[in-house]
LUMMARFI-584888 format. One record per residue (C-alpha): residue in three letters; x, y, z. Coordinates in nm, 3 decimals. Layout:
<recs>
(ALA (X Y Z))
...
</recs>
This chain:
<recs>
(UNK (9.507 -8.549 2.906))
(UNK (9.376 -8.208 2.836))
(UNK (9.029 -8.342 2.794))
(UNK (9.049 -8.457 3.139))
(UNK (9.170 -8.179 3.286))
(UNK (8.918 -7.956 3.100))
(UNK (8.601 -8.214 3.161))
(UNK (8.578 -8.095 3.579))
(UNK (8.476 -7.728 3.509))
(UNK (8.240 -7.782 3.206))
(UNK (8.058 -8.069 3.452))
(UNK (8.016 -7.787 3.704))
(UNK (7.886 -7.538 3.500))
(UNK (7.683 -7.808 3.342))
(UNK (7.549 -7.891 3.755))
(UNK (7.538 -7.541 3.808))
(UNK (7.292 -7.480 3.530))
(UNK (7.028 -7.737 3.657))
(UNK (6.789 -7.602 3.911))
(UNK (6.622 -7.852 4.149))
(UNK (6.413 -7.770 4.401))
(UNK (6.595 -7.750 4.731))
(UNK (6.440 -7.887 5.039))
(UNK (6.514 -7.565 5.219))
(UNK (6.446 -7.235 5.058))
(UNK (6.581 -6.900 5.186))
(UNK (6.298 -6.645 5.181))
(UNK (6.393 -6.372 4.946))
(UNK (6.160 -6.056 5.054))
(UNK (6.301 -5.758 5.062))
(UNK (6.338 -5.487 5.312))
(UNK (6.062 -5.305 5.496))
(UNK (5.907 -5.007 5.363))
(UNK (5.982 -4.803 5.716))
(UNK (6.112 -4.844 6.051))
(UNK (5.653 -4.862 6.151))
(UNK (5.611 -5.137 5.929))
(UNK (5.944 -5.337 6.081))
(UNK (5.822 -5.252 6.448))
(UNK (5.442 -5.334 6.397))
(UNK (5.564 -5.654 6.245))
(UNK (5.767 -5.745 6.529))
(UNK (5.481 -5.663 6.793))
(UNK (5.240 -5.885 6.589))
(UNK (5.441 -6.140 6.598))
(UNK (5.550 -6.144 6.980))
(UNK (5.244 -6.088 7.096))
(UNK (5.095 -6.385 6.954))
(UNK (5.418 -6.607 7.032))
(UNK (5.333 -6.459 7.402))
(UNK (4.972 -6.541 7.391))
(UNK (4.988 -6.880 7.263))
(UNK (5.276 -6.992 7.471))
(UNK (5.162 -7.330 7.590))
(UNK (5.080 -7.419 7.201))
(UNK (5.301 -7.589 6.962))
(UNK (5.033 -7.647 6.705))
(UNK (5.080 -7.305 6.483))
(UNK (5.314 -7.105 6.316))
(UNK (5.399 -6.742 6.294))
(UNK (5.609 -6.494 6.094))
(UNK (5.653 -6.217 5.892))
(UNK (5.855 -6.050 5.598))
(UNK (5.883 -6.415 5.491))
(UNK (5.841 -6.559 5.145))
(UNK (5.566 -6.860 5.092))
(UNK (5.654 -7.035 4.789))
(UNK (5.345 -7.207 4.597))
(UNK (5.445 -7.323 4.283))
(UNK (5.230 -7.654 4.161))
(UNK (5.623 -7.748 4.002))
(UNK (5.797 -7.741 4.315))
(UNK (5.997 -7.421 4.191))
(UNK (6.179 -7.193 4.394))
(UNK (6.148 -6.950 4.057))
(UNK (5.773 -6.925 4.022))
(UNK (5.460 -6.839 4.227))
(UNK (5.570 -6.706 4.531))
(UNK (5.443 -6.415 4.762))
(UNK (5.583 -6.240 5.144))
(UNK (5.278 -6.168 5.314))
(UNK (5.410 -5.875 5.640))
(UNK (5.227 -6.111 5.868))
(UNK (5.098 -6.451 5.844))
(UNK (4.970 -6.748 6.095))
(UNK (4.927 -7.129 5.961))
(UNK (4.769 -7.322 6.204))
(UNK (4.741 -7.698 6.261))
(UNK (5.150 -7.746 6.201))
(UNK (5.433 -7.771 6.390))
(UNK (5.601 -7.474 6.606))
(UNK (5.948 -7.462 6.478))
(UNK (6.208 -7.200 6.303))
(UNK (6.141 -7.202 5.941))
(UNK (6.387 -7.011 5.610))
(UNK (6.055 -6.984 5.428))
(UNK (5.713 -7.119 5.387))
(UNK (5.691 -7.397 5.142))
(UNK (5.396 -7.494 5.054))
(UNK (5.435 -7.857 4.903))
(UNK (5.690 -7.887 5.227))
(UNK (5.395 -7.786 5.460))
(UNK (5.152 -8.075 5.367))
(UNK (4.966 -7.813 5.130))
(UNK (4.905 -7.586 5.362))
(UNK (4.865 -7.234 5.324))
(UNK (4.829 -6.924 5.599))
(UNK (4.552 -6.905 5.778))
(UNK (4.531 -6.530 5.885))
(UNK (4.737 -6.243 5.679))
(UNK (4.773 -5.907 5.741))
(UNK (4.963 -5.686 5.479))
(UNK (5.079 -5.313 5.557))
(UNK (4.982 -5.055 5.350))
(UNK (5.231 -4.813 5.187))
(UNK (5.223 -4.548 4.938))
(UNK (5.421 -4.807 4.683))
(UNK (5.205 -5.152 4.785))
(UNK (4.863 -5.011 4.881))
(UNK (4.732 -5.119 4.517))
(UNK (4.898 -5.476 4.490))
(UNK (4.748 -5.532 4.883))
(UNK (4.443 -5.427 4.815))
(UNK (4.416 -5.585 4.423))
(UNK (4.658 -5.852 4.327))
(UNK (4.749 -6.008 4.664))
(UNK (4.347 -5.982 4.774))
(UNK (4.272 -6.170 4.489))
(UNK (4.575 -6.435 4.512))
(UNK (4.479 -6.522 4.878))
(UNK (4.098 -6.515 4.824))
(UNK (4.127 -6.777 4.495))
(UNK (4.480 -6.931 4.565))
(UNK (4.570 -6.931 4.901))
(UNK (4.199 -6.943 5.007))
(UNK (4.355 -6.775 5.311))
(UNK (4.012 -6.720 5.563))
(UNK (4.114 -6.411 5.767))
(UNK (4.267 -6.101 5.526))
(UNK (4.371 -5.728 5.681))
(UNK (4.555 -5.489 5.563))
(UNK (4.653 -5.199 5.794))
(UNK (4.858 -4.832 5.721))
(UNK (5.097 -4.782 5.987))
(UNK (5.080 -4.411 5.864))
(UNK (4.729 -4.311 5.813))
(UNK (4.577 -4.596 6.007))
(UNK (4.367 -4.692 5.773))
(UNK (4.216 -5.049 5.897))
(UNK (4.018 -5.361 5.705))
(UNK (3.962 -5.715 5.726))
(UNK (3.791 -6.009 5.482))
(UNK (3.681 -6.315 5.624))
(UNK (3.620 -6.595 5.343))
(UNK (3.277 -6.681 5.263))
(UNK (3.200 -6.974 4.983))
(UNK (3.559 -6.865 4.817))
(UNK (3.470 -6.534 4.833))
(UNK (3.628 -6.245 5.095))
(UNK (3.350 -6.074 5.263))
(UNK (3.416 -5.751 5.469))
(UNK (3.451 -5.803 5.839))
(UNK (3.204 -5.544 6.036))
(UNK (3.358 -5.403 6.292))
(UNK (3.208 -5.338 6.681))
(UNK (3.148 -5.077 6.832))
(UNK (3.531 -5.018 6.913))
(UNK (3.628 -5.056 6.565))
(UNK (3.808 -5.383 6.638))
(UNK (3.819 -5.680 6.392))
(UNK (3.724 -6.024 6.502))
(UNK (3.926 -6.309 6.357))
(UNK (3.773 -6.658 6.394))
(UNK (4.102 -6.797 6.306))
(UNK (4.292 -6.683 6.553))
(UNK (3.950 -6.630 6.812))
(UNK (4.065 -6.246 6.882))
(UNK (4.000 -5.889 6.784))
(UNK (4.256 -5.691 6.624))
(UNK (4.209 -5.352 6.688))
(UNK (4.443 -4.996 6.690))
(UNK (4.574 -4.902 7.033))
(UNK (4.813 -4.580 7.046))
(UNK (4.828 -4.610 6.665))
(UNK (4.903 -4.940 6.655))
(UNK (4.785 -5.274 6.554))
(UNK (4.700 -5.454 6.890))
(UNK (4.522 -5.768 6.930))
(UNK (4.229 -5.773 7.218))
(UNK (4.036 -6.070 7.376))
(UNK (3.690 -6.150 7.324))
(UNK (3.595 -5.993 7.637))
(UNK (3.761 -5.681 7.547))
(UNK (4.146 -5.692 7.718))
(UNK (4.354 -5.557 7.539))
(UNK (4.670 -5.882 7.489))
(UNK (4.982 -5.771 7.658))
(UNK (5.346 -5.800 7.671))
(UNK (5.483 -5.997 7.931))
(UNK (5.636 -5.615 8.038))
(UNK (5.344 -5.470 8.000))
(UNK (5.145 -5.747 8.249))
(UNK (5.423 -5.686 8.495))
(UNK (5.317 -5.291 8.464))
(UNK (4.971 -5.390 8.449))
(UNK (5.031 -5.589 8.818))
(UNK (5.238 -5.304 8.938))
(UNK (5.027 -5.031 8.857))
(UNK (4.746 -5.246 9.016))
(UNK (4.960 -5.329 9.348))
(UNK (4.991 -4.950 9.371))
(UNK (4.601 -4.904 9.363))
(UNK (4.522 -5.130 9.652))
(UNK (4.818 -4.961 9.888))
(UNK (4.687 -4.658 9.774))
(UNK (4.329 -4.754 9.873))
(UNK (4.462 -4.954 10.139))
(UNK (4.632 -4.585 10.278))
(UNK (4.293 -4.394 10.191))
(UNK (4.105 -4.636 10.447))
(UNK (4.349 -4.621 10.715))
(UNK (4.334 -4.215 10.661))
(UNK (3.971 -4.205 10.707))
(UNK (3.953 -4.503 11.023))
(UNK (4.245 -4.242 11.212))
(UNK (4.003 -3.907 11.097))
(UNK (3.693 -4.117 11.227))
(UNK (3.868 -4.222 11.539))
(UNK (4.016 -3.887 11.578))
(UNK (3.648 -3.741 11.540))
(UNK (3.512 -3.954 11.825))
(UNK (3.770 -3.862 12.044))
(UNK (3.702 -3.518 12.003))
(UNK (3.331 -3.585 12.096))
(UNK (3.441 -3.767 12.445))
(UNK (3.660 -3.481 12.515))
(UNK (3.343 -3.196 12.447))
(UNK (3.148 -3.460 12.707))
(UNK (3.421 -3.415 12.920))
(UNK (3.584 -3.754 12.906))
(UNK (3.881 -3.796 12.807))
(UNK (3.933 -4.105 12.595))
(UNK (4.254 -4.240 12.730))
(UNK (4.132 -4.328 13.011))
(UNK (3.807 -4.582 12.867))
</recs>
């Protein structure tokens, strides 16, 4: 009797003990390094959900973990890029990026920012992990603080610097846009050169553009009444008044 009533527990911690690899893995990154990294993050990430509205074929995130163990393990080989885009897969809320879940699929574009305590890892250990591992094809890393700005674009398995214009903007051929800093931030801007908006900003944008044309639309009417106002001083001088042509 007591061996039955002691066999329940010891089965648990026995189940407890054996680890097998969930089908849906929490991400487990930790907090954000400020409340610039959290914010840029955010932008990044609505701005591209904006832009690509009438897509469903890509997915973006940040501050998430992507697990890539070859075991299926939630315990080894796993990394939280800030920012990251997969294309190719379907548009839906994920708990983390699982690699062997994803049909092998990896992200596409990353950008990592800087800070005093993960400058070196961004620029060594995570450079190198998504240039021979992840053979992730657009890389940036960006300081929210000092602004500091690069990008790698994969060349035969190897990252090769990405030379900026004129501007100092970025060009990603993954995601076929610049990224560039606007008012010390991390913006991305079309190939023609627009900057990509907010939907609150393109309602400014269309405000602030209404207001030009009644302002120009006042200026013409201003100079059409001084014009008229002109000639009727010149029938007047001639004697004639013009009320009565």
């Amino acid at each position: 009797m007591s061996q039955g009533i002691t066999s329940e527990p010891i089965l648990q911690d026995i189940a407890e003990d054996i680890q097998f690899p969930p089908g849906d893995l929490w991400s487990e990154e930790p907090p954000l390094e400020s409340d610039l990294h959290r914010e840029q993050i955010e932008l990044l990430i609505r701005l591209l959900k904006w832009w690509w509205r009438e897509r469903q074929d890509f997915y973006v995130t940040g501050n998430l973990t992507v697990y890539y163990s070859p075991n299926q393990r939630k315990s080894e080989y796993f990394r939280g890029p800030d920012f990251f885009v997969v294309l190719g897969t379907e548009k839906k809320d994920r708990k983390s990026w699982v690699v062997w879940q994803e049909d092998g699929k990896y992200p596409h574009v990353i950008v990592e920012l800087l800070s005093d305590s993960t400058a070196s890892v961004d620029k060594g250990l995570k450079k190198q992990i998504y240039q021979d591992i992840f053979r992730t094809l657009d890389y940036f890393w960006f300081d929210p603080a000092d602004l500091e700005f690069k990008g790698f674009h994969l060349v035969e398995g190897q990252y090769q610097e990405i030379v900026p214009n004129d501007r100092g903007w970025l060009w990603s051929q993954q995601l076929e846009l610049y990224l560039g800093i606007y008012q010390k931030k991390l913006r991305f801007f079309t190939d023609a050169g627009d900057l990509v908006l907010f939907p609150e900003e393109e309602m400014q944008q269309q405000a602030e553009q209404e207001r030009q044309r009644a302002e120009q639309e006042r200026q013409r009417a201003d100079r059409a009444e001084q014009e008229l106002e002109m000639l009727r001083s010149q029938l007047r001088a001639q004697g004639i008044e013009p009320e009565s042509l």
